[in-house]
Each structure stands twice: as structure tokens, then as C-alpha cells.
C-alpha positions in Angstrom: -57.9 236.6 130.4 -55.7 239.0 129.8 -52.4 236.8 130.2 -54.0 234.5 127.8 -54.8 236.8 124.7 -51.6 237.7 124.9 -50.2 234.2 125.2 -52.2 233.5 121.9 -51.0 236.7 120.2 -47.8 235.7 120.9 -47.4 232.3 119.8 -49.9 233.5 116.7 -47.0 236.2 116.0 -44.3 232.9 116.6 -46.7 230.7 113.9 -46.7 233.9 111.5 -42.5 234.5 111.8 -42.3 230.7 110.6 -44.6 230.4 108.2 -42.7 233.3 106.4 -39.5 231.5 107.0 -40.8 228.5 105.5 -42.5 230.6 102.9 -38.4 231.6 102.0 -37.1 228.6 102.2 -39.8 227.2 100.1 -39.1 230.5 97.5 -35.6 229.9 97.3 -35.6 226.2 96.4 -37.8 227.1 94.1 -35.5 229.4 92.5 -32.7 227.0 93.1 -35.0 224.2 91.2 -35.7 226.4 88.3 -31.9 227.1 88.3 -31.3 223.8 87.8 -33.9 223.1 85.4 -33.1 225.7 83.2 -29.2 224.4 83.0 -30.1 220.9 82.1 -32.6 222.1 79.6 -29.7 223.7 77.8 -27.4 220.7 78.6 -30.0 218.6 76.8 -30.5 221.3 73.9 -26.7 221.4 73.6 -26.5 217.3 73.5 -29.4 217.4 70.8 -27.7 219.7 68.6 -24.3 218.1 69.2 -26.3 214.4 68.6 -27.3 215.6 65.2 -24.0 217.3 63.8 -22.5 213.9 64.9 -25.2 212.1 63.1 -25.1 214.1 59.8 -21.0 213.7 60.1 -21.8 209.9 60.4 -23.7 210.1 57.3 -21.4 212.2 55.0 -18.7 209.3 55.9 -21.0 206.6 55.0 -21.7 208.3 51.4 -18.1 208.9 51.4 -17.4 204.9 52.2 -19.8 203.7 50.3 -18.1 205.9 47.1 -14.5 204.4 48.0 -15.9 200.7 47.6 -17.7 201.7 44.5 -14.5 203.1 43.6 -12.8 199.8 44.4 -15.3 197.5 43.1 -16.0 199.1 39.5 -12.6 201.6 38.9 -10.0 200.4 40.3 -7.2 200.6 37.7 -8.6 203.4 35.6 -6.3 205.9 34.6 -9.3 208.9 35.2 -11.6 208.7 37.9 -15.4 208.0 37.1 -17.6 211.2 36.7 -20.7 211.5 38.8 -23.4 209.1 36.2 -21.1 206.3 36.5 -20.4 206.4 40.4 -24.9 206.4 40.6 -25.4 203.6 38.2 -22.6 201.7 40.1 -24.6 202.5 43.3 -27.7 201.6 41.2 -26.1 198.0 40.4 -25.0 197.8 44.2 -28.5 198.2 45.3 -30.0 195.8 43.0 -27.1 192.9 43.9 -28.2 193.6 47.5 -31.8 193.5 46.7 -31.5 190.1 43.8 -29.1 188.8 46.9 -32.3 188.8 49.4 -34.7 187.9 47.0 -32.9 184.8 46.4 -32.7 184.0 49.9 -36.6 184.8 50.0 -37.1 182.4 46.9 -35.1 180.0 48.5 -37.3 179.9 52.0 -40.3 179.6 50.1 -39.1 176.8 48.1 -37.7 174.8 51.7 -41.8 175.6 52.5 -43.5 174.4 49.6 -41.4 171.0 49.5 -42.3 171.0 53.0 -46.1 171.4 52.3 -46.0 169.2 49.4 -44.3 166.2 52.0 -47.2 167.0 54.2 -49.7 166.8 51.5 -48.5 163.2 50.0 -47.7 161.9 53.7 -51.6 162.6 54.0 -52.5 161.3 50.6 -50.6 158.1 51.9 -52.2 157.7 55.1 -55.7 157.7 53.4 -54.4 155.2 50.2 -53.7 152.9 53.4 -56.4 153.2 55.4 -58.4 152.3 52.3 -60.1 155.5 51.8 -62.5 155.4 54.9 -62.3 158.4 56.9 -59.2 159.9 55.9 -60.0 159.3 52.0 -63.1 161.0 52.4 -61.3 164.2 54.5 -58.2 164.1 51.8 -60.9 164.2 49.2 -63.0 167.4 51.3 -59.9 169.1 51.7 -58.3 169.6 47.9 -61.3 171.0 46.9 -63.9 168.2 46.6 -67.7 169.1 48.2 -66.5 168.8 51.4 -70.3 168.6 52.7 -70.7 165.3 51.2 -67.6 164.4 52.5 -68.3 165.5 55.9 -71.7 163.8 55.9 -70.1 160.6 55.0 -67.4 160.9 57.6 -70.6 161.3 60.0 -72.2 158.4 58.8 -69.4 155.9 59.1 -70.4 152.9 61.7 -68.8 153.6 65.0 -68.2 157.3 64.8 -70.7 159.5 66.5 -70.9 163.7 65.4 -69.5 164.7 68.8 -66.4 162.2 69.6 -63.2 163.5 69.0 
């Protein structure tokens, strides 16, 4: 009995040695993986501030662009260069060319849509003129804006149809 407690101490005491080795191990990848973390957080902070110095440099040379065209487009050939009013109400005029210039292209979709609608409508109108009126007169009617419940009753009553078919 003897031998065996002290078989049992002794692998207990093995158990115990590697539990604190692991217990290292385990500490010092841990330190190792805050290490790490704590390097790419400040890689990432240093790309963020970088990103936006690179962004407001982008944007300076835009406004800078955008003043050279204006400077093209509405002064080139002038003797003194425009003061600050000018250069905004050429900017102003820019602006409202690029918004009249998709306006127009709005208009003009809206026109292509309402010839298209207006095809549909006397294509249907056509259809019911040759059918002599009968069902499709009677639906042409309900839909621009006559009673449609008469209409629909009408359409319902007509010999051969029955309220369900389709």
C-alpha cells in the first residue's frame, strides 16, 4: 500500500510539473499574441491616419483641378486672373450645366416612356374599336376612368364567359 501511495504521489507530482509547464507555455503565447496584437493595432492606426492625409491630399487636388478647368473654361486669355466671386459663380454655372445636362437626359427618358405608354394605350383602344366594343370595349372603357363596376358586371354577363374562367 505503501509502494502505491507513493506511486500516486509521484505521478500526481509528474501531472503537477506539466500542468505548470503548460500553464508557461500557454502564458507566454499569450504574451506573444498580445505582442502581436498590439503591433497591428498600431499598423492599422498608422494606415488609418496615413488613409486620411492621402484622402484630404486627394481632395485639395481636386479643388485645385477643378479651379484650373474653371480657369480654362471661363479666363483663359485674360490679362488678370479672376478674384475669388468669379471663380464660385463659374463653379456655380459648372454645377448647374452638370445638373440642366442630367435633367435633360431625365426629361428625355420620361418622354421615350410616355410615347411608350401612349402606343400601349391606342394599341388597346384599337384592339377594342375592332373587336366591336364587346369585352375589350367595355374593359378600355373601366380602365380610363369610366364606372368600372358596370363595366365589370357587363364583362360578367356576356354569353359564354363564366366569373371564374380565365
Amino acid at each position: 500500500a505503501g509502494t502505491s501511495a507513493a506511486e500516486a504521489e509521484a505521478r500526481l507530482r509528474c501531472e503537477l510539473h506539466q500542468a505548470r509547464e503548460a500553464l508557461e507555455d500557454m502564458s507566454a503565447r499569450a504574451v506573444k499574441a498580445t505582442w502581436l496584437l498590439d503591433e497591428r493595432e498600431s499598423e492599422q492606426c498608422r494606415a488609418a491616419k496615413e488613409l486620411e492625409s492621402t484622402r484630404h491630399a486627394l481632395r485639395v487636388r481636386e479643388a485645385e483641378v477643378r479651379e484650373l478647368q474653371l480657369l480654362g473654361k471661363y479666363f483663359a486669355g485674360r490679362a488678370k486672373p479672376p478674384d475669388k466671386p468669379e471663380l464660385s459663380l463659374a463653379a456655380l454655372a459648372e454645377d448647374l450645366r452638370a445638373k440642366c445636362g442630367k435633367l435633360q437626359e431625365e426629361l428625355e427618358a420620361l418622354r421615350a416612356e410616355r410615347d411608350l405608354l401612349r402606343a400601349e394605350r391606342g394599341r388597346s383602344e384599337r384592339l377594342a374599336g375592332a373587336h366591336g366594343g364587346g369585352a375589350f370595349g367595355a374593359l378600355g372603357r373601366a380602365v380610363s376612368g369610366a364606372d368600372w363596376a358596370p363595366a365589370a358586371s357587363r364583362l360578367l354577363e356576356q354569353p359564354g364567359r363564366s366569373p371564374v374562367a380565365c
